[in-house]
N, C-alpha and C positions, 0 to 999 in steps of 0.2 A: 282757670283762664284769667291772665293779667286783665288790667283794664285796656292797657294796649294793642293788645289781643283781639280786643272785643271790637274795639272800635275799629281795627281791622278785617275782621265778620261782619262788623255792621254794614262798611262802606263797600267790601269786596264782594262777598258772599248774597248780599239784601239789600244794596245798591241806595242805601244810605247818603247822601249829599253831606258837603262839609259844611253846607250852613245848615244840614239835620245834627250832624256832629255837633255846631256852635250851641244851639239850640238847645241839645241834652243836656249838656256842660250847664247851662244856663239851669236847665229845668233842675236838675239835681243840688243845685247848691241850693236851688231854693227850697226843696223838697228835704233836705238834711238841715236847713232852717228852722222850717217848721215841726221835725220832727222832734226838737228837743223841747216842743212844746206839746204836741200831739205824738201819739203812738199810728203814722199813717204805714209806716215800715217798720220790721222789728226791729229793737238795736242791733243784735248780733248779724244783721244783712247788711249794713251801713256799708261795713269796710268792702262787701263784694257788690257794690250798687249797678254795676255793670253789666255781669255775668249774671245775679241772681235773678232783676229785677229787668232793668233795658233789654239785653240781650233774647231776655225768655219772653218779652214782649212782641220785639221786634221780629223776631222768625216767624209768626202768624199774618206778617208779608206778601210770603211765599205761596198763602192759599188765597188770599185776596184781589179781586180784581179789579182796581181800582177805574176801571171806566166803566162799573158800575153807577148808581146815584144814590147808596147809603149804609151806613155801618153802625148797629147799637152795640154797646159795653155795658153790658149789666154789673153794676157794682165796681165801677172806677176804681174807687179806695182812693189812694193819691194819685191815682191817672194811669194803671195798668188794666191790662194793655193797651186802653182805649187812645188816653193822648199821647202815647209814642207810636198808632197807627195814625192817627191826624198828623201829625208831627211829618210823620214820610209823605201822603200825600200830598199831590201837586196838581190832582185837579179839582178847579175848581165850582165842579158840578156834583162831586162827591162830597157828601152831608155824613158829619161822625156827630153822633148822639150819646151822651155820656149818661148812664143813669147810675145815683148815689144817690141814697135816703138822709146819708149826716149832713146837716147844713154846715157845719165845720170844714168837711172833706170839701163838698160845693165850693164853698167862698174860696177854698185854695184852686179849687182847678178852676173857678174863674180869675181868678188871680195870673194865674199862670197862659191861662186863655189870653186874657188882654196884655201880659208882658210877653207874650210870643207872635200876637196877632195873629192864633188860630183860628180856623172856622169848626168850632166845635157850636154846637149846643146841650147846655148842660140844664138835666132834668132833675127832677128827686126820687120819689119810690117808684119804681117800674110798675108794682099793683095799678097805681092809681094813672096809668098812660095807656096806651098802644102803641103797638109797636107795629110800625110799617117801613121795613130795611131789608136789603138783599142778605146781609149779614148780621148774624149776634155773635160777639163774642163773651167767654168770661173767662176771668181768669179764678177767682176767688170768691166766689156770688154766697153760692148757696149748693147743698148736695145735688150730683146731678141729677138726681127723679126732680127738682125744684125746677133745675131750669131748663130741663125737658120739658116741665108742664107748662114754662111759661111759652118755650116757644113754641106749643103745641096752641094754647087757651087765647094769650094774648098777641102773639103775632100776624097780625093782618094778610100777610101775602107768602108766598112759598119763599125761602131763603135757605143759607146755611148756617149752621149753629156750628158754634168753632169755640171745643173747650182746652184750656192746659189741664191736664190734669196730672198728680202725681201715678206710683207705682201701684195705687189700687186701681188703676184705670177699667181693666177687663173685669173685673168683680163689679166694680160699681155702671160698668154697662151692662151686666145681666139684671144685679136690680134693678135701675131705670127701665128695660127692654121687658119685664118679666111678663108682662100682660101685650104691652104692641108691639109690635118689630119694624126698624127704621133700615133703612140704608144708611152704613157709618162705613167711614174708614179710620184708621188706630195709624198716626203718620208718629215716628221718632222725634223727641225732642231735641234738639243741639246743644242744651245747656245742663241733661240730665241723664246718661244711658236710661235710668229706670221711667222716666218720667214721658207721658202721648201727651200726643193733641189728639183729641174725638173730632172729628169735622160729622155732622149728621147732616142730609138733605129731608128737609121737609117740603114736603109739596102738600099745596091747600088746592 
């Protein structure tokens, strides 16, 4: 998928604004800035920054209900999914909490925090927090029996856990599941025939 494309699904499909459009535009150049100094994205994803990385963020939209009052992202990295779901929100009673351990990765997404004037709050090691949000997402954290345990251990209040994951999806939900059984659903990706998002409802 072109990048024209994309941003075509972004705004039509996931109702994306053209000053979320502006915004991206903005976020990415600075994000392929930094990257020629940091490894926040691989090189070889550069050329599809769109489709690989925005796009597969941005469809986790679709299960969020943003008149909610909060959303964590375990393990940002350079701000997936977590600041291209801030990015789209428009209310401003919804709290997106970003957690990243690199103080490196940090200083860029507050970087990008204050040249976009999001309302993010950005954390460090998720161990050393709690978590209290309707929503977790992750995209790239940790295995998921990790961050099933966290949102099982450290998450304060019932929420949904909402993961991208690649083609091993259903294997790696039987080990996570192999001892408790949750309520999940397995929703198609847009940016990957092989590729789910896990949404799990945990109730405390």
């Amino acid at each position: 998928m072109h990048d024209k494309e994309v941003i075509k699904t972004l705004q039509n499909q996931l109702n994306y604004s053209a000053k979320n459009i502006s915004d991206i535009k903005i976020f990415i150049n600075e994000l392929l800035k930094a990257n020629k100094k940091h490894n926040f994205i691989s090189k070889s994803t550069e050329n599809v920054i769109w489709h690989r990385h925005i796009l597969d963020s941005a469809q986790l939209v679709k299960f969020i209900d943003f008149s909610k009052s909060s959303l964590s992202d375990l393990g940002s990295g350079g701000g997936f999914p977590g600041l291209i779901l801030a990015l789209f929100n428009k209310n401003k009673d919804f709290h997106v909490k970003l957690y990243e351990k690199s103080p490196v990765k940090r200083a860029f997404l507050e970087h990008i925090s204050d040249k976009l004037s999001l309302k993010i709050e950005i954390l460090g090691n998720v161990y050393e927090n709690s978590i209290d949000t309707e929503y977790i997402v992750s995209r790239a954290f940790k295995k998921l029996e990790a961050v099933i345990q966290v949102s099982r251990e450290i998450a304060k209040k019932s929420h949904k856990l909402i993961i991208l994951k690649g083609q091993n999806a259903q294997e790696d939900l039987k080990k996570a599941f192999n001892k408790e059984k949750y309520d999940y659903k397995l929703e198609n990706s847009i940016t990957n025939e092989d590729s789910k998002i896990i949404i799990v409802d945990f109730k405390k």
